[in-house]
MIDOVEX-722980 format. One line per 10 residues: their letters; for each residue z, x, y of N, C-alpha, C. Coordinates in steps of 0.2 Angstrom, whole numbers, plus 5000, padded with zeros to 4 digits. Example, Ala and Ser with C-alpha at 12.3 -4.5 7.8 and 13.67 -1.06 7.14 Angstrom:
% residues 2
as> 5039:5066:4972:5039:5062:4978:5039:5066:4984; 5035:5064:4989:5036:5068:4995:5039:5064:5000
This chain:
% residues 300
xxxxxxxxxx> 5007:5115:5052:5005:5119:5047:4997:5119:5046; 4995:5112:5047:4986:5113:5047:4984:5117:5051; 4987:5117:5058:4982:5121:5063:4984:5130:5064; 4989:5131:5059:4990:5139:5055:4985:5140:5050; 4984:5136:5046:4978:5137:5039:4973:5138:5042; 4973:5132:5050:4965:5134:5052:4963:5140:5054; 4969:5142:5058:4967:5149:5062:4968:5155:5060; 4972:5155:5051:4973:5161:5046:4963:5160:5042; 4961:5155:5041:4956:5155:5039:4952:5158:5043; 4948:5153:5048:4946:5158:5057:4946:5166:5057
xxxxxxxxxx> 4953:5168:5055:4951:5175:5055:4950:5177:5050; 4951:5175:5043:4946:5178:5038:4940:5179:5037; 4939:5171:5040:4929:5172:5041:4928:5175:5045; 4931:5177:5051:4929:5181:5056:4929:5188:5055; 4934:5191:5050:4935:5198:5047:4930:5201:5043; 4926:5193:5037:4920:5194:5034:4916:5196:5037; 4914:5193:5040:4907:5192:5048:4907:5199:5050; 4911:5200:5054:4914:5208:5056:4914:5214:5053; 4916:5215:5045:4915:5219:5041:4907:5220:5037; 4903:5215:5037:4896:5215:5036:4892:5215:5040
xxxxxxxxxx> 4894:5214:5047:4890:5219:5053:4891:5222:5057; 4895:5227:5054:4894:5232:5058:4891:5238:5053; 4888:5238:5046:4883:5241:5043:4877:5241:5043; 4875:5246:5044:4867:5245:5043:4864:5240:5036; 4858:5240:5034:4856:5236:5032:4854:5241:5025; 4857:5238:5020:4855:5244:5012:4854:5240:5007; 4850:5243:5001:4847:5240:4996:4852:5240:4990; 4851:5239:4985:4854:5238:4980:4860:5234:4979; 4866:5238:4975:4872:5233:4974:4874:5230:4980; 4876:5236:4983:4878:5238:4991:4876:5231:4994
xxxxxxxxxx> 4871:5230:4995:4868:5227:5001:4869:5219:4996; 4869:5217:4991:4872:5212:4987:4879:5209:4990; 4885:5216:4986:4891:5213:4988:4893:5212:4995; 4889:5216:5001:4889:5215:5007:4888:5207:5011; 4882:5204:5008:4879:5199:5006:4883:5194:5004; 4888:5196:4999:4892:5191:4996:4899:5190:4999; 4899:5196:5003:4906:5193:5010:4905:5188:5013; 4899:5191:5016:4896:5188:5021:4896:5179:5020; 4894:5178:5015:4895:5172:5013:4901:5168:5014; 4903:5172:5010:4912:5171:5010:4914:5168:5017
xxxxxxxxxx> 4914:5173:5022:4913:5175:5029:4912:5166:5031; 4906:5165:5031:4904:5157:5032:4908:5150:5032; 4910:5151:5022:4912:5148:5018:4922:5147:5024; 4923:5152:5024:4929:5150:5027:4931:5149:5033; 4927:5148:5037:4925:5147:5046:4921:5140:5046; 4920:5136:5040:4916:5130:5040:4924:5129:5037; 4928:5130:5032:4934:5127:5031:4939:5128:5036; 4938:5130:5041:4944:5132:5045:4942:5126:5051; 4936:5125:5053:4934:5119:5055:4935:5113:5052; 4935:5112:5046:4935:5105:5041:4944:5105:5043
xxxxxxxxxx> 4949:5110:5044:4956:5109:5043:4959:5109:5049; 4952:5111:5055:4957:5109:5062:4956:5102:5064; 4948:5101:5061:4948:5094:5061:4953:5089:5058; 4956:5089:5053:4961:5086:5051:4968:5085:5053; 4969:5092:5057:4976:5092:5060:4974:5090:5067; 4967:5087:5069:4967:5084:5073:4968:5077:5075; 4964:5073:5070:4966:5069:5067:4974:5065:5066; 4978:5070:5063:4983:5069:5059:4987:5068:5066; 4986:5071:5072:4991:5071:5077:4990:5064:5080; 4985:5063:5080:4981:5055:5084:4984:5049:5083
xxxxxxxxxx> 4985:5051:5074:4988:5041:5072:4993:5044:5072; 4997:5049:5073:5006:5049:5072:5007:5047:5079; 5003:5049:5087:5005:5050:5092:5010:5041:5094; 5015:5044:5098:5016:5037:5103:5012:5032:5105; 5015:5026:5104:5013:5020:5104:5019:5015:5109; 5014:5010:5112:5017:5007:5117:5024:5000:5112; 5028:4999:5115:5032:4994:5112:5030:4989:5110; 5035:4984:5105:5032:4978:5102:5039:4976:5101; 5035:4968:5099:5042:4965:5097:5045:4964:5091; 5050:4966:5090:5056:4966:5084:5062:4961:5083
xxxxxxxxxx> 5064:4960:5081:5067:4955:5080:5075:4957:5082; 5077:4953:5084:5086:4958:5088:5091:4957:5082; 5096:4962:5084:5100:4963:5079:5106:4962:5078; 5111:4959:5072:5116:4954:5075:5120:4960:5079; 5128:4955:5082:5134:4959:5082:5135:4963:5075; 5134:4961:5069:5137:4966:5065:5132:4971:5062; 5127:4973:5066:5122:4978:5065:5117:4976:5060; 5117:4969:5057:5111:4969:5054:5107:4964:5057; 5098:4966:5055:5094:4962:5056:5094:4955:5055; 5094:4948:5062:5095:4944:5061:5091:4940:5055
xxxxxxxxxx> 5091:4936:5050:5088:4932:5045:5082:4929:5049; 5075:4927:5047:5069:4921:5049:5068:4921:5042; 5066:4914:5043:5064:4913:5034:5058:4916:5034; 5058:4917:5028:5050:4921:5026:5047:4916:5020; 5040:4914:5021:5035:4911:5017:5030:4915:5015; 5028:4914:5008:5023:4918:5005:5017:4916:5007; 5012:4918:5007:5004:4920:5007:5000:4923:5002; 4994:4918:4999:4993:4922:4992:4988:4928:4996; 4987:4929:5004:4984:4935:5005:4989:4940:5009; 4996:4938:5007:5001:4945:5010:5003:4948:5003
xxxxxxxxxx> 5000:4945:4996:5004:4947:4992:5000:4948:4986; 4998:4953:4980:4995:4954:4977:4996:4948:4970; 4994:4943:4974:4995:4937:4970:4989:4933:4964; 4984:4938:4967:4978:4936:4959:4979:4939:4955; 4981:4934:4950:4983:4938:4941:4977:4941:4938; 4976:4945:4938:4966:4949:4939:4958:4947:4940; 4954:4945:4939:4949:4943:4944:4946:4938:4941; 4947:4932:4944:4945:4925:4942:4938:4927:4946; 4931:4925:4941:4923:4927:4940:4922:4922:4948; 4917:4924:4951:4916:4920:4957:4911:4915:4958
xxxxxxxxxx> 4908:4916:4949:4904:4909:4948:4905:4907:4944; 4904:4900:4941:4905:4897:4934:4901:4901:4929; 4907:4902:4923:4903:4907:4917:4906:4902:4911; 4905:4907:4906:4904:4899:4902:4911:4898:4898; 4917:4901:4903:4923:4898:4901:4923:4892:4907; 4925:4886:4904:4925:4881:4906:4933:4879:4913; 4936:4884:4910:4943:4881:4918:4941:4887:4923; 4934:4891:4924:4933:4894:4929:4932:4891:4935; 4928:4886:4934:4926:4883:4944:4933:4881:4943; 4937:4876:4937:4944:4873:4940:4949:4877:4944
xxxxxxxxxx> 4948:4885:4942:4954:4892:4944:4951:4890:4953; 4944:4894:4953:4940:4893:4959:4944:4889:4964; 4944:4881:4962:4945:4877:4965:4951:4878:4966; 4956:4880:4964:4964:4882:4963:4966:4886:4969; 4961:4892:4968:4963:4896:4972:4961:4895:4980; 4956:4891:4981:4954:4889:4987:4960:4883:4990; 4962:4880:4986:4968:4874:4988:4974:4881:4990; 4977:4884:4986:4983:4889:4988:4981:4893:4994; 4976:4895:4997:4972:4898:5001:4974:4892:5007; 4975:4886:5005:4976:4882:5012:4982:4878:5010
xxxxxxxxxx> 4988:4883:5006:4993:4880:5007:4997:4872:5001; 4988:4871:4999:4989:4863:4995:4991:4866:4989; 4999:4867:4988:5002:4869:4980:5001:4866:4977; 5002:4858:4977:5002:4853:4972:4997:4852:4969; 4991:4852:4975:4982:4851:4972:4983:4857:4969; 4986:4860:4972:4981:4868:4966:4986:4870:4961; 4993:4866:4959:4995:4867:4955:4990:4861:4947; 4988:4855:4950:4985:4851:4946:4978:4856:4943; 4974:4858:4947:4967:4861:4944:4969:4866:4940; 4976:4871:4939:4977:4875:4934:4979:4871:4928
xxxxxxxxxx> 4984:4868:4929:4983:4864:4922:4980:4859:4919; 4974:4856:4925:4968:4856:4921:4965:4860:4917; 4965:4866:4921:4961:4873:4919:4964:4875:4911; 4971:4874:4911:4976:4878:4904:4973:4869:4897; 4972:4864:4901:4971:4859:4896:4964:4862:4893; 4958:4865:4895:4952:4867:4894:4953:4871:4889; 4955:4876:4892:4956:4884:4891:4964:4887:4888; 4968:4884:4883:4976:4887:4883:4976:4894:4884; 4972:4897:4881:4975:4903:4880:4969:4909:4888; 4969:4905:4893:4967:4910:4898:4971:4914:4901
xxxxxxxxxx> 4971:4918:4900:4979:4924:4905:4977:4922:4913; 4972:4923:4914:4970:4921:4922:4973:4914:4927; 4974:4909:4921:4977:4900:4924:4983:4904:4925; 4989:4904:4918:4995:4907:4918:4996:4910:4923; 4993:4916:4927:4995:4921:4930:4994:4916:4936; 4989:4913:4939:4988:4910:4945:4995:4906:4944; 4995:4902:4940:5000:4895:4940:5006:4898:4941; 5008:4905:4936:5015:4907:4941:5015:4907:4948; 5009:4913:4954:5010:4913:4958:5009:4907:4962; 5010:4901:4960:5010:4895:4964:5019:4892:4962
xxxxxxxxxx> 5019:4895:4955:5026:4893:4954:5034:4896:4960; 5029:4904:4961:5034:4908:4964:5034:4904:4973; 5028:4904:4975:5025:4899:4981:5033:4896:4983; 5032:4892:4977:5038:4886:4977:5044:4889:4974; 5046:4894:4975:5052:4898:4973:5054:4895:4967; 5051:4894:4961:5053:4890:4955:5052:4898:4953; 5057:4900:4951:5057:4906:4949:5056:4909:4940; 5061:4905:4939:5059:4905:4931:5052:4902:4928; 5051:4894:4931:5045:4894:4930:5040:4899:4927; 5039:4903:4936:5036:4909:4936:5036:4914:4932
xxxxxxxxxx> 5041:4915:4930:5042:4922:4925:5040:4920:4917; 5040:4915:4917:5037:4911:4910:5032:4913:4910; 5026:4911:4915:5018:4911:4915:5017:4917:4916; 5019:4923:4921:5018:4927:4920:5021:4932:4915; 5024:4931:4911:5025:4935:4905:5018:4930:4898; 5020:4924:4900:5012:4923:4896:5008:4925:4896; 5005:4924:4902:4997:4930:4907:4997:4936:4900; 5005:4938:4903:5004:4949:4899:5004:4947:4890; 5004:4942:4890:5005:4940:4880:4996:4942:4880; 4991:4937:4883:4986:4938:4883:4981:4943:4885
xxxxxxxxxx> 4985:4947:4891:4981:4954:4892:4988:4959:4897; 4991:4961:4890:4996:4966:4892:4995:4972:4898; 4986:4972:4900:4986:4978:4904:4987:4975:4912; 4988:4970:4912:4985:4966:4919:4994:4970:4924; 4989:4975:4929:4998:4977:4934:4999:4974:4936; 4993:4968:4940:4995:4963:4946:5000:4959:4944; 5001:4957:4936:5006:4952:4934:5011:4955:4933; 5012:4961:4931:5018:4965:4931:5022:4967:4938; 5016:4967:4941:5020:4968:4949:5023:4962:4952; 5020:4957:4950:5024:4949:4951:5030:4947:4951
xxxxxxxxxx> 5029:4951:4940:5036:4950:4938:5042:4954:4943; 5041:4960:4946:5046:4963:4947:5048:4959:4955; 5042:4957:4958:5043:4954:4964:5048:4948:4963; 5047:4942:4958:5053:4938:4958:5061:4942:4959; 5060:4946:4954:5068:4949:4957:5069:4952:4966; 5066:4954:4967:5063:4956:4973:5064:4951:4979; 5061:4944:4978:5063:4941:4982:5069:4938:4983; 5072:4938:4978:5080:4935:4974:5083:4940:4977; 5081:4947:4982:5086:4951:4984:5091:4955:4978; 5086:4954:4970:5091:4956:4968:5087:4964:4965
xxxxxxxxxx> 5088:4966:4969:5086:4977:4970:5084:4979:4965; 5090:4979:4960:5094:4985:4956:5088:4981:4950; 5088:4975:4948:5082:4972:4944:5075:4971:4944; 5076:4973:4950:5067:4974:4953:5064:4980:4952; 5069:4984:4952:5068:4993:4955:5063:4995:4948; 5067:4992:4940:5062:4995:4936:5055:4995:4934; 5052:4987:4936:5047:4986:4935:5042:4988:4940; 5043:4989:4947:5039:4994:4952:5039:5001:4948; 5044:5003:4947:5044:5010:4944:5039:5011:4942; 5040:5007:4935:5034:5008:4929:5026:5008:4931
xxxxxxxxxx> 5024:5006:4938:5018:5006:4941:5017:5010:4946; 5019:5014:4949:5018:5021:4953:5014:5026:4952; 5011:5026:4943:5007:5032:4944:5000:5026:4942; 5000:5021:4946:4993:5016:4944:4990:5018:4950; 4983:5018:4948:4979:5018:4953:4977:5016:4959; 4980:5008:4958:4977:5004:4962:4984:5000:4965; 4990:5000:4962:4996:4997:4964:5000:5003:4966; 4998:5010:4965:5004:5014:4964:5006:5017:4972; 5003:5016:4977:5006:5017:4982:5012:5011:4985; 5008:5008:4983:5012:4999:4987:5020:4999:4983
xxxxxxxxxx> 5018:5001:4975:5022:5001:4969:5030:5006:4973; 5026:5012:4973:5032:5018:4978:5035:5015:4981; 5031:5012:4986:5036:5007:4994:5041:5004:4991; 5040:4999:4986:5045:4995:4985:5050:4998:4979; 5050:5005:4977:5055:5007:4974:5060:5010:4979; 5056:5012:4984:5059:5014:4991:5063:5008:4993; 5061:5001:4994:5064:4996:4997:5072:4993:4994; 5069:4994:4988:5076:4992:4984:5081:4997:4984; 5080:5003:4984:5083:5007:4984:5086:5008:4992; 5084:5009:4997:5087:5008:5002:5092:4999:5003
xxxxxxxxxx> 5088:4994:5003:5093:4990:5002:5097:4988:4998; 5098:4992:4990:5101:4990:4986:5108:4995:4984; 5107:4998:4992:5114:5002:4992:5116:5010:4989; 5107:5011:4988:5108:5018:4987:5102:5021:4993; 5105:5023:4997:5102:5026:5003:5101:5035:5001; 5105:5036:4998:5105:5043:4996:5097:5044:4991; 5095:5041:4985:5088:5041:4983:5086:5040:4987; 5086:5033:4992:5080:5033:4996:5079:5038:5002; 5081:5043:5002:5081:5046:5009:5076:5051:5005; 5079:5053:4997:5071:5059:4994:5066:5056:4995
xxxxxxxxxx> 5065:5048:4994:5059:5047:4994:5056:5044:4999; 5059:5046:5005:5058:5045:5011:5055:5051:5013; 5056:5057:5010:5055:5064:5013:5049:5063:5009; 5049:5061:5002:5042:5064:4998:5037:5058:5001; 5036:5054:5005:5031:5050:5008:5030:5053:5014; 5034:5056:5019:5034:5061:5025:5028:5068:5023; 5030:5069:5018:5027:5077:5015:5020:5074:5013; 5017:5069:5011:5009:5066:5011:5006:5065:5017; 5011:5061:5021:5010:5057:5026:5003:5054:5028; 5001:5052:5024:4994:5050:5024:4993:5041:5022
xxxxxxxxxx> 5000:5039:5017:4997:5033:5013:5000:5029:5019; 4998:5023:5015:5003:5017:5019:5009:5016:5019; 5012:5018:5014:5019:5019:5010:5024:5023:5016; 5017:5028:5021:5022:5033:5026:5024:5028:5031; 5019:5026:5033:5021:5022:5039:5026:5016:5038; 5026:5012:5032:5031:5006:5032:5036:5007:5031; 5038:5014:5025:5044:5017:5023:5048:5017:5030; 5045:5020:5034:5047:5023:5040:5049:5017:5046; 5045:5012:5044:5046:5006:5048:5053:5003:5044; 5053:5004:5037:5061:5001:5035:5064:5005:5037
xxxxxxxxxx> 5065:5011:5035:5071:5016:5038:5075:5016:5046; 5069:5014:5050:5070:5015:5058:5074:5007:5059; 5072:5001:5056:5075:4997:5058:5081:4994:5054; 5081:5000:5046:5088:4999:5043:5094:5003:5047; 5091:5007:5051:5097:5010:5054:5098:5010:5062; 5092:5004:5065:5095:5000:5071:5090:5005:5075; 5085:5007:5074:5080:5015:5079:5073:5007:5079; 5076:5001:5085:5070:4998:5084:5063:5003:5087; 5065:5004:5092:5060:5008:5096:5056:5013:5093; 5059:5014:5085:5054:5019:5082:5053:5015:5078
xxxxxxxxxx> 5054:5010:5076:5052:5005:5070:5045:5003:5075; 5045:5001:5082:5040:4998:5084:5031:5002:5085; 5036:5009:5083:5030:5015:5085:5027:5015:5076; 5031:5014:5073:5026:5016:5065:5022:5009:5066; 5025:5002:5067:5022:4998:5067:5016:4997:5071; 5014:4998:5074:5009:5000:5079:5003:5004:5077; 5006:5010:5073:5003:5015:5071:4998:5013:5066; 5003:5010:5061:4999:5006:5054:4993:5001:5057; 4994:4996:5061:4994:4990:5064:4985:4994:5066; 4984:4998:5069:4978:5002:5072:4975:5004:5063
xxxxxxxxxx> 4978:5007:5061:4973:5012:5054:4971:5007:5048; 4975:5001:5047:4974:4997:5041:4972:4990:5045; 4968:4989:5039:4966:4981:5038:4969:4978:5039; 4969:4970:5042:4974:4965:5043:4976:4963:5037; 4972:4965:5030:4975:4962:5022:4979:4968:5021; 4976:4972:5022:4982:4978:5020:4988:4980:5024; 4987:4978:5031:4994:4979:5033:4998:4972:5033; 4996:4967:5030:5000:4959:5028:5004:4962:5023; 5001:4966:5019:5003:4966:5010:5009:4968:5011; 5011:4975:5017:5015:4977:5016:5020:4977:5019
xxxxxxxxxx> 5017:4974:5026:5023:4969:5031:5026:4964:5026; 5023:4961:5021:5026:4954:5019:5031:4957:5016; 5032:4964:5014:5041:4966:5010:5045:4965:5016; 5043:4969:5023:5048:4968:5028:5050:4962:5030; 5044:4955:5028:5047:4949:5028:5052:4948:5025; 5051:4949:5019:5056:4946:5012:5061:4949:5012; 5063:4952:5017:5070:4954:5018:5074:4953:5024; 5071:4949:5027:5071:4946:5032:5070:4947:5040; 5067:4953:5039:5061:4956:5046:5056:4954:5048; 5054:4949:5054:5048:4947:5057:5046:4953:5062
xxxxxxxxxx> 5042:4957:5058:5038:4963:5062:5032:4960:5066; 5028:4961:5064:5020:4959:5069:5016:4953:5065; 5014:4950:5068:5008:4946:5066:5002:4951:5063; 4999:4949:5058:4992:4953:5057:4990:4954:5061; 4985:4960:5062:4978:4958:5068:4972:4953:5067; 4971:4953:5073:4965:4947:5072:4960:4951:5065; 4956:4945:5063:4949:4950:5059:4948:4952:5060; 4944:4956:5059:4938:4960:5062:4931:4957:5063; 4925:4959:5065:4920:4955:5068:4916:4956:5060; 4911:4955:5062:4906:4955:5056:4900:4961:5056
């Protein structure tokens, strides 16, 4: 379809062009609206280039990719189980943005320090500096929020839902901690309880692609493959977010197409960032698919 837009375009400009000289040169209105095809003329031969550019582009990151490894699948056709462990960088786990230097709330450097302990796995050390933090500060939504995502860490799941429904007592707009809430369900495999709370963040900004994906993930493993398959089609039809390529990576290896699950994953794997393709490989975890390791950093 791009590379017909381009070349319907192409010959518009080119009709413009065409039609404006092959007149002599005249004064007045004449030589005005002539002038103002002409334009035209330009204007659509610079967009007919901007739109082969894109369909050229668009061919690139879709094309064939060499295999990878997948995880193999049992005798009863499903994906065999590896445990999966959280990461606060596979998973939008900071409850909003704890300041990155001491201000003059007082359980900030303690958060700091918090986040740097769960960065390296120390939950217990970093569960202690938040409720240092919450003894200073009770009413900080930022502790709350962090202390759930240490609580989820440790699959204390209620826990978790406690702090993070405190967090939203203190700043109701915060989605990361909304996104949280529905994730506890989410890693409980329990779909059908997850599915609402994704919902309600799809037309957000900043979560609302990720948000899609995992309305798609419950939905396909929660036994309604019939919605998921619209919105498998309505991520096809963008084809551009991140949501196209993992969608597409759950689809291929819910229905046993490793060899196509290892091409979208490859695909991603090249176009996103090692944080941004963890964020979204970690659902394929949490369901018990070990896809690809991040890629390495990038350089500096």
């Amino acid at each position: 379809m791009l590379y017909l837009g381009a070349i319907a375009l192409f010959a518009l400009g080119a009709l413009c062009m065409r039609n404006t000289s092959l007149h002599t040169r005249v004064g007045g209105s004449q030589y005005e609206r002539r002038r103002a095809i002409r334009i035209t003329g330009y204007i659509l031969l610079i967009a007919a280039a901007l739109l082969l550019g894109l369909a050229v582009l668009k061919q690139f990151y879709s094309s064939e990719v060499p295999p990878i490894n997948l995880p193999s699948l049992s005798s009863a056709g499903q994906p065999q189980i590896a445990p999966a462990t959280l990461s606060p960088e596979h998973v939008p786990s900071l409850s909003g943005s704890v300041p990155k230097s001491p201000s003059s709330d007082p359980a900030t450097p303690l958060l700091q320090e918090a986040i740097q302990l769960m960065n390296q796995n120390q939950l217990d050390a970093a569960l202690g500096k938040v409720k240092a933090a919450l003894q200073v500060a009770p009413k900080n939504a930022d502790a709350y929020g962090l202390r759930g995502n240490i609580y989820a860490e440790k699959k204390l799941w209620d826990l978790a839902a406690k702090d993070y429904q405190t967090a939203l007592q203190f700043n109701g707009k915060n989605v990361r901690v909304k996104f949280n809430l529905a994730e506890i369900e989410f890693k409980q495999k329990e779909y059908d309880a997850a599915r609402p709370g994704f919902a309600a963040l799809t037309q957000d900004s900043t979560m609302g692609d990720l948000a899609a994906y995992k309305v798609f993930l419950c939905d396909l493993f929660g036994g309604h493959e019939h919605v998921a398959v619209g919105e498998l089609d309505a991520f096809n039809q963008v084809g551009s977010n991140a949501s196209y390529y993992f969608a597409n990576v759950a689809w291929s290896v819910y229905h046993q197409k490793t060899e196509d699950a290892r091409g979208w994953l490859e695909s991603a794997r090249r176009i996103y960032t090692p944080k941004k393709f963890s964020l979204y490989a970690a659902s394929l975890r949490d369901l018990g698919y070990m896809p690809l390791p991040p890629p390495p950093p990038s350089g500096p």
